[in-house]
C-alpha positions as CSV (number, residue, x, y, z in Angstrom):
1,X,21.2,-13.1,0.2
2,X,18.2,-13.8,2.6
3,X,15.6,-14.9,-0.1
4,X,13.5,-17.3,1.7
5,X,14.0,-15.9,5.2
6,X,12.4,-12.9,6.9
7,X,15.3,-10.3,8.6
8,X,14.3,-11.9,11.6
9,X,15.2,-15.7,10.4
10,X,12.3,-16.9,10.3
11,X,11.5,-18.9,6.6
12,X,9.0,-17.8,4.6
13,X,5.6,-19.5,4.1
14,X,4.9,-18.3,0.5
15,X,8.3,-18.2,-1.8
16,X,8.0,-16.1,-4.8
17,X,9.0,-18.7,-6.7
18,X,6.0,-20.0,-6.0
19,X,3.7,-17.9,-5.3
20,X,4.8,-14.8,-7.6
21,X,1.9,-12.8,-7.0
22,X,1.2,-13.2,-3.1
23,X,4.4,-14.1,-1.9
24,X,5.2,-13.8,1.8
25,X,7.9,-11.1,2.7
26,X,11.5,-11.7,2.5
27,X,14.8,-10.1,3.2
28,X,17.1,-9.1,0.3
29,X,19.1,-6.8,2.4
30,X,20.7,-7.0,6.2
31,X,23.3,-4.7,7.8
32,X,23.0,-4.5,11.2
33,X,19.3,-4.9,11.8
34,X,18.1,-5.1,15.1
35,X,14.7,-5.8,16.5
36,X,13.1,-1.8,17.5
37,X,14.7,-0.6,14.3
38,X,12.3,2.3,12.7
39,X,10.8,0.6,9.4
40,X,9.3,2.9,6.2
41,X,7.1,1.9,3.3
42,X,8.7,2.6,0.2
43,X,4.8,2.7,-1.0
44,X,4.0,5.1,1.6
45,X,7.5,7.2,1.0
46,X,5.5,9.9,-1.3
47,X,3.7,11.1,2.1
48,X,6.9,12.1,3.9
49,X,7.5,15.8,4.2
50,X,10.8,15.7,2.5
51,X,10.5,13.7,-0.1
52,X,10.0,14.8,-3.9
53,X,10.3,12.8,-7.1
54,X,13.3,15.3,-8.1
55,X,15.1,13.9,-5.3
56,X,14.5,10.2,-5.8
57,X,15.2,10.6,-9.4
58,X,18.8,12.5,-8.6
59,X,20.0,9.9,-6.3
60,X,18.0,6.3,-7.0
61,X,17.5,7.5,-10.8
62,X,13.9,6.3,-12.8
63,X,11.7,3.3,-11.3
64,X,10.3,2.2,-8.2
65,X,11.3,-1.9,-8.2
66,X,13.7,-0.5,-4.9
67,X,15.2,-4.6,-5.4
68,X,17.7,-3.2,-8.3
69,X,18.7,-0.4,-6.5
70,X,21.8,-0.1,-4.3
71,X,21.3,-0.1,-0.4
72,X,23.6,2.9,0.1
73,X,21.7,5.1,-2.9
74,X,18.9,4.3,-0.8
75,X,20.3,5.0,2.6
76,X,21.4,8.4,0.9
77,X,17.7,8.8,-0.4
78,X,15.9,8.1,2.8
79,X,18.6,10.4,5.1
80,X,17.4,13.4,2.7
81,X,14.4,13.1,3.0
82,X,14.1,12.6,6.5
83,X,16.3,15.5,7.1
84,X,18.9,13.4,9.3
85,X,21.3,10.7,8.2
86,X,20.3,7.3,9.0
87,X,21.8,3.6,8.7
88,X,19.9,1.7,6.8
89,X,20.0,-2.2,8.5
90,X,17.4,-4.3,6.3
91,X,15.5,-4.3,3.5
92,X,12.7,-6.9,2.9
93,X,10.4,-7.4,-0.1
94,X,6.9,-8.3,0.0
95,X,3.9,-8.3,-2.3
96,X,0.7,-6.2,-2.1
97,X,-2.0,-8.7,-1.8
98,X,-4.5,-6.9,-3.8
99,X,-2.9,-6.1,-6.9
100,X,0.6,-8.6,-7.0
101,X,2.8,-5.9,-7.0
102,X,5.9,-5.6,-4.8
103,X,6.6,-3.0,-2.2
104,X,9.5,-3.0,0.0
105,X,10.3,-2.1,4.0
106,X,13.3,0.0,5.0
107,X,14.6,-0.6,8.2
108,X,17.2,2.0,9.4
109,X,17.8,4.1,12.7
110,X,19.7,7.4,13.2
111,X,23.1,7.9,12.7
C-alpha cells in the first residue's frame, strides 16, 4: 500500500490521518503507472457517454467510496464505459476541499 505517497513517490503534505477532511491525495493502488497515463474522475464518471448507473451497479455493485472496491471490477467498469478495454495502472484518493468528501483518480491507458 502507497498511503502516504502520491503514484509518483512523492509524500504527502496532508495525511488523512491527520487531516481527515482535507487530506492531500494519495495512492492506494499502482500497477504499472507511468507518467502520460490518461487519468478519470470517478466524480466526473457520470458525464461519460457510456456510462449508466445499471452498469456500475452490475459490475462495482451499490456505493461510490471506489477505496473498497476491487481494481479489476473497476478496470472492467471503466473499459465498458469507454467502449475499449483499458489497463488500469493507479488509483489515488484525495478529498474535495469544499465538502470533505473523498473522490478518487483512475489512471489507465488502452489495452
Amino acid at each position: 500500500m502507497y498511503m502516504y505517497q502520491t503514484i509518483d513517490g512523492q509524500e504527502v503534505e496532508r495525511s488523512i490521518s491527520e487531516y481527515p477532511y482535507s487530506y492531500t491525495r494519495f495512492c492506494i493502488y499502482k500497477n504499472g503507472w507511468k507518467p502520460g497515463d490518461k487519468v478519470v474522475w470517478s466524480d466526473r464518471l457520470e458525464n461519460e457517454p457510456g456510462y449508466s448507473n445499471e452498469i456500475k451497479e452490475e459490475i462495482l455493485g451499490a456505493g461510490n467510496r471506489y477505496s473498497s472496491k476491487d481494481p479489476k471490477d473497476i478496470e472492467k467498469f471503466l473499459s465498458k464505459i469507454f467502449g475499449y478495454e483499458i489497463k488500469l495502472t493507479g488509483i489515488e484518493q484525495e478529498c474535495n476541499a469544499m465538502n470533505g468528501y473523498p473522490y478518487w483518480l483512475f489512471y489507465y491507458r488502452k489495452k
